[in-house]
FISETOR-703967 format. One record per residue: x, z, y of N, C-alpha, C, CB in turn; residue in one letter; chain; residue number from 1. Coordinates in nm, 2 decimals, decimal comma. Atoms other than C-alpha are relative to their C-alpha. Glycine has a CB too. Layout:
% residues N
   n_px   n_pz   n_py  ca_px  ca_pz  ca_py   c_px   c_pz   c_py  cb_px  cb_pz  cb_py r c   k
      X      Z      Y      X      Z      Y      X      Z      Y      X      Z      Y A A NUM
...
***
This chain:
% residues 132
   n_px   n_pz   n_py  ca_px  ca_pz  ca_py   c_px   c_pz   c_py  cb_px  cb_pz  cb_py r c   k
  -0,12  -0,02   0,08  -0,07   0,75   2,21   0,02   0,15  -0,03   0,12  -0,06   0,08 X A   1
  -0,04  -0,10   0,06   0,01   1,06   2,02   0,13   0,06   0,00  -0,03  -0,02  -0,10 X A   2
  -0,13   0,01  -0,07   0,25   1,28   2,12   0,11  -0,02  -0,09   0,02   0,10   0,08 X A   3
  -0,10   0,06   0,07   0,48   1,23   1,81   0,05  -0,15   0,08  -0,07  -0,02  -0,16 X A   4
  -0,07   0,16  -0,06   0,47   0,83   1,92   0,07   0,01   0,13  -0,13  -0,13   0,02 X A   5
  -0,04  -0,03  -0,14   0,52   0,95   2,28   0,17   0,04  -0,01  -0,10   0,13   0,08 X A   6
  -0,16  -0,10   0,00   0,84   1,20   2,18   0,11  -0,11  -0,03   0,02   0,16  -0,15 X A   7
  -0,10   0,12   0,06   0,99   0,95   1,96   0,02  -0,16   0,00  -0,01   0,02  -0,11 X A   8
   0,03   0,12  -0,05   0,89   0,63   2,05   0,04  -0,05   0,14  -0,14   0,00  -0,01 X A   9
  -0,06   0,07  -0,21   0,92   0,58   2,43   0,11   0,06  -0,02  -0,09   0,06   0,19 X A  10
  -0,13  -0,09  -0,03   1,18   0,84   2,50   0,16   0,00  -0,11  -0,07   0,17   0,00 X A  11
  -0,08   0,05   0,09   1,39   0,74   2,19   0,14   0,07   0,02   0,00  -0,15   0,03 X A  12
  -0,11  -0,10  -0,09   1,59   1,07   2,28   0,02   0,10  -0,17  -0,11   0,12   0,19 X A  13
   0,03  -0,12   0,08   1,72   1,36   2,02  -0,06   0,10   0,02   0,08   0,04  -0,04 X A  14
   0,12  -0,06   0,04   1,44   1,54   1,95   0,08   0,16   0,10  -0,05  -0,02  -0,22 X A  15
  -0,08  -0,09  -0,08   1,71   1,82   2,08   0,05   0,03   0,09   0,05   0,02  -0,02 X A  16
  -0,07   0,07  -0,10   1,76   1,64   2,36  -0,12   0,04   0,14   0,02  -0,18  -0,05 X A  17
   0,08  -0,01  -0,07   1,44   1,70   2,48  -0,03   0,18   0,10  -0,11  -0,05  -0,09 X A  18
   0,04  -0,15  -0,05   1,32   2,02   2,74  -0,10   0,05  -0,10  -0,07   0,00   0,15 X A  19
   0,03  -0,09   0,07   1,18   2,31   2,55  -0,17  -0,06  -0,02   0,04   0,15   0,07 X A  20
   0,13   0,03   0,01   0,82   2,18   2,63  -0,04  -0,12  -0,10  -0,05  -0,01   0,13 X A  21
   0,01   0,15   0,08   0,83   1,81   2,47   0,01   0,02  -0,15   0,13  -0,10   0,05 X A  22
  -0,07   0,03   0,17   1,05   1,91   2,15  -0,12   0,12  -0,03   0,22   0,04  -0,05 X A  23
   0,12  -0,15   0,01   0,76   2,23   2,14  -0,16  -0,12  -0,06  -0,04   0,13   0,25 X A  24
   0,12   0,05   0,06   0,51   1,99   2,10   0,02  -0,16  -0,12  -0,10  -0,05   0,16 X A  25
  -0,03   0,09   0,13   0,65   1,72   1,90   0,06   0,11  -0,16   0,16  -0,12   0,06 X A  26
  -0,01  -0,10   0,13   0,74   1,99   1,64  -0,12   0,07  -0,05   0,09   0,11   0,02 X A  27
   0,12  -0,02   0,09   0,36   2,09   1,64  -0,08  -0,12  -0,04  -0,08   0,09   0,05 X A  28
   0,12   0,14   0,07   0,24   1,75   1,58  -0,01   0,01  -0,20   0,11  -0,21   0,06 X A  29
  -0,01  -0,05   0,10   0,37   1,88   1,24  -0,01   0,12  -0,08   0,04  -0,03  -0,01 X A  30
   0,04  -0,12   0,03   0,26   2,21   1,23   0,15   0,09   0,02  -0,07   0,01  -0,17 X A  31
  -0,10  -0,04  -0,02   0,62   2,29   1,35   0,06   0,10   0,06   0,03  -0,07   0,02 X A  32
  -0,02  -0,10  -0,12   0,72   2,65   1,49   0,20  -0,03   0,03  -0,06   0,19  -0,07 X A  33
  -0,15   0,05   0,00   1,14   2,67   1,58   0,03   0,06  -0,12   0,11   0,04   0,14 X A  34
  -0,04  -0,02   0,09   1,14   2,87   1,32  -0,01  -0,03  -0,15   0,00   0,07   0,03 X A  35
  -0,01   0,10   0,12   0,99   2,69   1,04   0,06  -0,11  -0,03  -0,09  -0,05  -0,01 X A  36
  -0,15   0,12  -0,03   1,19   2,42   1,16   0,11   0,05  -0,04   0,05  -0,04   0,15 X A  37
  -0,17  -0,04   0,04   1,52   2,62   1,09  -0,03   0,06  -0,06   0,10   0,06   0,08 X A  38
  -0,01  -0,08   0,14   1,40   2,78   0,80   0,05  -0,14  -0,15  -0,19   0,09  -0,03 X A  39
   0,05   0,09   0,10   1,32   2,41   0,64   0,17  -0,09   0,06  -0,19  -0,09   0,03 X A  40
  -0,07   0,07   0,01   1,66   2,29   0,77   0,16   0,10  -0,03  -0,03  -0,09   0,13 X A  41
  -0,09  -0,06   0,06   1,89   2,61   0,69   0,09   0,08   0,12   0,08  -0,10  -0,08 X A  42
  -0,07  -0,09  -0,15   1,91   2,75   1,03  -0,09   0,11   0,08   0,05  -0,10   0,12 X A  43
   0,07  -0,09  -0,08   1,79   2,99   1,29  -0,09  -0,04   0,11   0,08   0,06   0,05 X A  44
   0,08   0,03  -0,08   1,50   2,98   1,51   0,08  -0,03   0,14  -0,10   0,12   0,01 X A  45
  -0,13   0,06  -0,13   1,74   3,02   1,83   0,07  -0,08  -0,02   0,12   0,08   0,04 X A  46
  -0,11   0,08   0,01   1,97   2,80   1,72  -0,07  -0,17   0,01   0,09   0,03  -0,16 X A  47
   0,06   0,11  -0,09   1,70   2,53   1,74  -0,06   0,01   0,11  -0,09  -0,05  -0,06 X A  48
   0,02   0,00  -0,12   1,61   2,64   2,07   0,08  -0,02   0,08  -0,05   0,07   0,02 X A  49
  -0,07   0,00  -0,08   1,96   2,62   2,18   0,03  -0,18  -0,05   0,12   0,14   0,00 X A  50
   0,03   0,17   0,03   1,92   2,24   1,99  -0,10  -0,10   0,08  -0,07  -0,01  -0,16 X A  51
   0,13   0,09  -0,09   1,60   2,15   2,23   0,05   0,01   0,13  -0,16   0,07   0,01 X A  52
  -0,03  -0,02  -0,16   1,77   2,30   2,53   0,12  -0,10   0,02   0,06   0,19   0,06 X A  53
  -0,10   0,14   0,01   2,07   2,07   2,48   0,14   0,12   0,02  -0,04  -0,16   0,18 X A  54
  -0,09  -0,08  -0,02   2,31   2,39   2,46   0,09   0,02  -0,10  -0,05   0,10   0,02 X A  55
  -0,10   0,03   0,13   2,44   2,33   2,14   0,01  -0,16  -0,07  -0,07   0,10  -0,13 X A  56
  -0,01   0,16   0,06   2,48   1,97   1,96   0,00  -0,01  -0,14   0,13  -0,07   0,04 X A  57
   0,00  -0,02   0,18   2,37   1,98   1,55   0,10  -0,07  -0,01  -0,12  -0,06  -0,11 X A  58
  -0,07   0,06   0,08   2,62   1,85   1,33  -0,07  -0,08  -0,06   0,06   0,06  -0,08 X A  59
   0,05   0,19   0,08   2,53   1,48   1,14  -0,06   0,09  -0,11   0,16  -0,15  -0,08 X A  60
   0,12  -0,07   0,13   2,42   1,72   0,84  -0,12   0,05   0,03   0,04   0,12  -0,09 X A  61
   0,17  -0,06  -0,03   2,17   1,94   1,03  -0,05  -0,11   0,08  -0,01   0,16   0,10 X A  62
   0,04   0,13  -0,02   2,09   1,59   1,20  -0,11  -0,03  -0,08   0,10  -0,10   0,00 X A  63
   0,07   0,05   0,10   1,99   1,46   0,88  -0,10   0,08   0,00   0,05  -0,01  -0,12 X A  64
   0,12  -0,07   0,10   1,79   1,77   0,72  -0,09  -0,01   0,11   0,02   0,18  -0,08 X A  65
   0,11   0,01  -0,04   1,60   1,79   1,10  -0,11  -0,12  -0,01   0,03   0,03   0,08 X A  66
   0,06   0,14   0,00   1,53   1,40   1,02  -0,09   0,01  -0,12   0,11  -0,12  -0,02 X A  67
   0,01   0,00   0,12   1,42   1,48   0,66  -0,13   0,13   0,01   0,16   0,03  -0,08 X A  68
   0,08  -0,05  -0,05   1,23   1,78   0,76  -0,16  -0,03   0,13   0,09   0,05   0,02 X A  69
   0,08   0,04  -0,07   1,04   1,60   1,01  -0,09  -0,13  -0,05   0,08  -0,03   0,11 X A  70
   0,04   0,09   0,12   1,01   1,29   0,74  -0,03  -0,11   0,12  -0,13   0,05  -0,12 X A  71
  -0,01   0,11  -0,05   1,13   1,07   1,00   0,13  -0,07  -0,02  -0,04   0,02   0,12 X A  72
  -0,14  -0,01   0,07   1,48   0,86   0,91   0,08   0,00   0,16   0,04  -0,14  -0,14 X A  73
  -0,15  -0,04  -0,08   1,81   0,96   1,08  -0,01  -0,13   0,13   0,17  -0,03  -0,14 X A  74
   0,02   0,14  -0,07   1,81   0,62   1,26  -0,09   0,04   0,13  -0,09  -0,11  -0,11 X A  75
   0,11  -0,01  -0,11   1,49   0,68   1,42  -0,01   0,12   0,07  -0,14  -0,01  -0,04 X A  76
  -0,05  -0,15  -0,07   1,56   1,04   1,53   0,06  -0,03   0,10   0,11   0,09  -0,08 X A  77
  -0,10  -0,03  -0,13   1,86   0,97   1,73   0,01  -0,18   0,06   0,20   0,10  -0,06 X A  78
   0,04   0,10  -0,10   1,68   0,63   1,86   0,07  -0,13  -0,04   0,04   0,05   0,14 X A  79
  -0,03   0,14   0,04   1,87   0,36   1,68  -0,11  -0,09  -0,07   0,12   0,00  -0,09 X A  80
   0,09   0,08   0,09   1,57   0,24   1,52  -0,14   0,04   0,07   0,01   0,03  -0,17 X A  81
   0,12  -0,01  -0,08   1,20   0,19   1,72  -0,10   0,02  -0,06  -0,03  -0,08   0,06 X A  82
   0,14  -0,01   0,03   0,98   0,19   1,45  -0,01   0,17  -0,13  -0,03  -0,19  -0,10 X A  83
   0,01  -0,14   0,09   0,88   0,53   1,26  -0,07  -0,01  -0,09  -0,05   0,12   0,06 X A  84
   0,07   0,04   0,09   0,80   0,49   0,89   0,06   0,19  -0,07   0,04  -0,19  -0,09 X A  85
   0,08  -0,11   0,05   0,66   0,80   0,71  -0,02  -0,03  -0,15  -0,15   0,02   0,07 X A  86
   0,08   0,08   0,14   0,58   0,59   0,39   0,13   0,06  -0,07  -0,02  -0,22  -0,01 X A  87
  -0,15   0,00   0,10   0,90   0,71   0,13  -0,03  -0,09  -0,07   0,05   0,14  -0,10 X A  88
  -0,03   0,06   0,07   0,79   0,43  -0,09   0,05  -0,12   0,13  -0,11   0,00  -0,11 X A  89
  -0,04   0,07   0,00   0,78   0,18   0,17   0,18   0,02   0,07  -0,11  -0,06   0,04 X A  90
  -0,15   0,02   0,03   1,16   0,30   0,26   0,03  -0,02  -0,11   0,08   0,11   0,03 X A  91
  -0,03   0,01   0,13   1,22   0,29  -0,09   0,03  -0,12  -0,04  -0,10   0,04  -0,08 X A  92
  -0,03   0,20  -0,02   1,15  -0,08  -0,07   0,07  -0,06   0,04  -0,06  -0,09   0,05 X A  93
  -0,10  -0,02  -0,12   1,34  -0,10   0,23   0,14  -0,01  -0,08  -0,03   0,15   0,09 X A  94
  -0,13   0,01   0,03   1,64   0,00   0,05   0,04  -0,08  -0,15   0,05   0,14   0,00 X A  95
  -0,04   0,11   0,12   1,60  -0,20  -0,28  -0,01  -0,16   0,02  -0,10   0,03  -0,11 X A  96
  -0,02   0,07  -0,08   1,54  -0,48  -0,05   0,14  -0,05   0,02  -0,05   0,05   0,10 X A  97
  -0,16  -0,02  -0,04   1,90  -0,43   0,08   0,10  -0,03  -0,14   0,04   0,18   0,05 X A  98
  -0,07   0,02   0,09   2,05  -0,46  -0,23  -0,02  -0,10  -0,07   0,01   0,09  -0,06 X A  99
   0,02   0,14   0,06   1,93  -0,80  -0,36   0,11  -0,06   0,10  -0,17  -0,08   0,01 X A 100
  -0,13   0,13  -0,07   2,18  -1,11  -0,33  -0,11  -0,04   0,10   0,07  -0,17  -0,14 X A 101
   0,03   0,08  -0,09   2,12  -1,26  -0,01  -0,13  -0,15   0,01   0,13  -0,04   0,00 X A 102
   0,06   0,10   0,03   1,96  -1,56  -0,15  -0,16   0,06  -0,05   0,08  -0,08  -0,12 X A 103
   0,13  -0,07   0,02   1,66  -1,30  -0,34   0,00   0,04   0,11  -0,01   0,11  -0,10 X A 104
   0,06   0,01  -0,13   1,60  -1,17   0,01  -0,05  -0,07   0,06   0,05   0,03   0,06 X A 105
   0,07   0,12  -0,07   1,52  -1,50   0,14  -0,09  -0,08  -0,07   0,10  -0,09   0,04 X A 106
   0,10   0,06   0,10   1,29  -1,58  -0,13  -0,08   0,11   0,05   0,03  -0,03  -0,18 X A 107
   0,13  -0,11   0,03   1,11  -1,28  -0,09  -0,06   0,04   0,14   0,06   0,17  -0,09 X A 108
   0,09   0,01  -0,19   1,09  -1,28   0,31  -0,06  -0,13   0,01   0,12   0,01   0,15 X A 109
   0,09   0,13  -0,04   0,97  -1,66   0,28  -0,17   0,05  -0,05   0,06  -0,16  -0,10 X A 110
   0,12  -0,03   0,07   0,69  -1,48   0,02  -0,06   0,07   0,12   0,02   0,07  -0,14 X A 111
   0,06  -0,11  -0,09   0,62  -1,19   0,29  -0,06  -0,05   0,08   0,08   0,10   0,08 X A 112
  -0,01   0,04  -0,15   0,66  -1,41   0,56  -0,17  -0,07   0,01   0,16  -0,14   0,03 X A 113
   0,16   0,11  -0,04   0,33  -1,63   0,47  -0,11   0,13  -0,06  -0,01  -0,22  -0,15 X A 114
   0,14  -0,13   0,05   0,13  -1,32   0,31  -0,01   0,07   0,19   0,09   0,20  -0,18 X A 115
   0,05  -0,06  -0,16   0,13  -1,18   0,69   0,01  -0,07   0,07   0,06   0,10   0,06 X A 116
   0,06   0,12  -0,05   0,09  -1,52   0,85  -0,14  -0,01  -0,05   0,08  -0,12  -0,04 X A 117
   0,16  -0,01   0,06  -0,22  -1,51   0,63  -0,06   0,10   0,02  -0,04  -0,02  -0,13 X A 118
   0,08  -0,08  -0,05  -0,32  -1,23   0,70  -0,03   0,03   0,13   0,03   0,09  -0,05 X A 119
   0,00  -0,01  -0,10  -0,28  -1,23   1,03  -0,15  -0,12   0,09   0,17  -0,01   0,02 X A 120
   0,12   0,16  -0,07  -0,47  -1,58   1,09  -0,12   0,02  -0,06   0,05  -0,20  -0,07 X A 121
   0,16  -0,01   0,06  -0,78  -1,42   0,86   0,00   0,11   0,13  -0,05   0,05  -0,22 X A 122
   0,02  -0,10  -0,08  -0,77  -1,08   1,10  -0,03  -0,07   0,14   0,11   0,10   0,00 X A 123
   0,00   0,07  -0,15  -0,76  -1,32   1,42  -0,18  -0,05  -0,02   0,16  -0,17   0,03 X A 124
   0,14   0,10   0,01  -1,06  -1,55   1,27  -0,12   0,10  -0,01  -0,01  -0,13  -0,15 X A 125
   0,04  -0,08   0,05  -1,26  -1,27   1,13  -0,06   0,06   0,14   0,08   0,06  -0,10 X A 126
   0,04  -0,07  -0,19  -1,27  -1,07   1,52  -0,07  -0,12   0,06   0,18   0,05   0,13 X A 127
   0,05   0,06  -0,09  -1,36  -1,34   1,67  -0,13  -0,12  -0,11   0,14  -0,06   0,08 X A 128
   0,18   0,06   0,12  -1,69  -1,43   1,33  -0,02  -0,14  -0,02  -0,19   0,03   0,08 X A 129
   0,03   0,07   0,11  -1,53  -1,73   1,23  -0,01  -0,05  -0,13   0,00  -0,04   0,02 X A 130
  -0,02  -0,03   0,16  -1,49  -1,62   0,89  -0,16   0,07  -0,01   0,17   0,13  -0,04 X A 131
   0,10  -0,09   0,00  -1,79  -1,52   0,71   0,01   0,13  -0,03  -0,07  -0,04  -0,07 X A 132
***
């Protein structure tokens, strides 16, 4: 496991939340110094180190931009959400998803639903050579 998945994944903590060493290395999983980090979110190197030490508490905006900056979403930052998507198109989908009537959503997850049932039942047969 990589430690991005490690930081944010298990520990499902703000990234600010973490001791100096953890959030140090989950910020270079992206080439991340504190102060590239607070340059790319509109703040000061210290001020994200007093954000890792747990000495200060961002505001929901610098929240966001560190979510946005990290190009992980808000959600998954501060742990309401387990899975970490990177894709902007497939959020993109995600949120035009959301905005179909109720009824188009359930047409289009019955469609999903059997494209990764099938795919799933060729990847199963296939590992185990009885697909040619």
């Amino acid at each position: 496991m990589d430690i991005a998945t490690k930081c944010f994944y298990q520990n499902k903590r703000l990234i600010w939340q973490f001791p100096v060493k953890e959030s140090t290395e989950c910020r270079k999983v992206d080439g991340f110094t504190r102060k590239k980090l607070a340059a790319k979110i509109g703040t000061s190197g210290p001020i994200v180190g007093r954000y890792e030490s747990g000495d200060m508490m961002p505001s929901i905006e610098i929240k966001s931009r560190i979510a946005e900056a990290l190009e992980v979403s808000l959600d998954f930052l501060v742990g309401n959400s387990s899975i970490l998507v990177k894709d902007k198109n497939i959020l993109n989908r995600i949120e035009d998803i959301a905005k179909l009537p109720s009824q188009k959503q359930g047409e289009l997850f019955n469609v999903l639903d059997a494209y990764l049932r099938d795919y799933k039942t060729s990847t199963t047969y296939s590992k185990q050579g009885l697909l040619d």
